[in-house]
C-alpha positions in Angstrom: -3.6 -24.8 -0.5 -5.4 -24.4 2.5 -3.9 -24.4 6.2 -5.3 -24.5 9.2 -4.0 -21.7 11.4 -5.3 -21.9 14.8 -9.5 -21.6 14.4 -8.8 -20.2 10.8 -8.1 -21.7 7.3 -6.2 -19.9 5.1 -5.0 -19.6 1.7 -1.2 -20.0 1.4 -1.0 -19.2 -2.0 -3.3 -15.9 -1.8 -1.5 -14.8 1.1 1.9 -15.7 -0.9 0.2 -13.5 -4.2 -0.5 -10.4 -2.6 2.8 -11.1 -0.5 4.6 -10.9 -3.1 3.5 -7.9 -4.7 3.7 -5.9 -2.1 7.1 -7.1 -1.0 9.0 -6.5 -4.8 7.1 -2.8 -4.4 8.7 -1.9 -1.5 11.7 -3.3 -2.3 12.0 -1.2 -5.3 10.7 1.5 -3.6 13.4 1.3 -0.6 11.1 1.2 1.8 12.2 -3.0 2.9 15.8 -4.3 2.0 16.5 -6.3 -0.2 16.8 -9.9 0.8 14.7 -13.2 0.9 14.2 -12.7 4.4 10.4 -12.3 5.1 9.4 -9.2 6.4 6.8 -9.8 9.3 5.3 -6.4 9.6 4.1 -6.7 6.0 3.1 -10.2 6.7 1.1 -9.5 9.3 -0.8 -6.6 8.1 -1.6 -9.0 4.8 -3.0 -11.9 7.1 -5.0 -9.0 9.4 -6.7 -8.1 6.5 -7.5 -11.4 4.9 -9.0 -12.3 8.3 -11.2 -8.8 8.0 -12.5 -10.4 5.0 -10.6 -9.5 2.0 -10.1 -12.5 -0.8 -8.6 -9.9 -3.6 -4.7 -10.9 -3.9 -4.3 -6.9 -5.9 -6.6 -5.2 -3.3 -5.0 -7.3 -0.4 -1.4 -6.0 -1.7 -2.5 -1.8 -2.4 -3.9 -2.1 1.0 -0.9 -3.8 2.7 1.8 -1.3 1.0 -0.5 1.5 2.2 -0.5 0.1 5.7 3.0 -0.5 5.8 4.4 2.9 4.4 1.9 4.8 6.8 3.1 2.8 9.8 7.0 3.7 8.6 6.1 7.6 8.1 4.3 7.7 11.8 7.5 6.0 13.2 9.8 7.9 11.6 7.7 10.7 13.2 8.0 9.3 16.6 
């Protein structure tokens, strides 16, 4: 299904796909609780990169998780 999101169409479903992967890997992982409560940072990083051009629901998730866990390990820094 597409949306209409501002300007830009997206795919729900893609961005649901790849959401989905990412969020049961960090779950498991610990690095996200473990709830049904969306979790925006992730969100966001998934919809940034599908608006740099990225259609690949795996590639869109490895990229994401990568994102994500490098943002947590530079705040946890901080």
């Amino acid at each position: 299904m597409l949306v209409e999101r501002g300007l830009q169409v997206m795919n729900v479903e893609l961005v649901s796909e790849a959401y989905a992967i990412a969020a049961n890997y960090l779950r498991r992982s610990g690095a996200i609780p473990d709830t049904l409560v969306t979790d925006e940072r992730l969100l966001g990083i998934i919809i940034e990169l599908l608006q740099q051009g990225e259609f690949n629901k795996i590639r869109l998730a490895n990229t994401a998780i990568a994102r994500f866990e490098t943002q947590s390990d530079a705040r946890a820094v901080a």
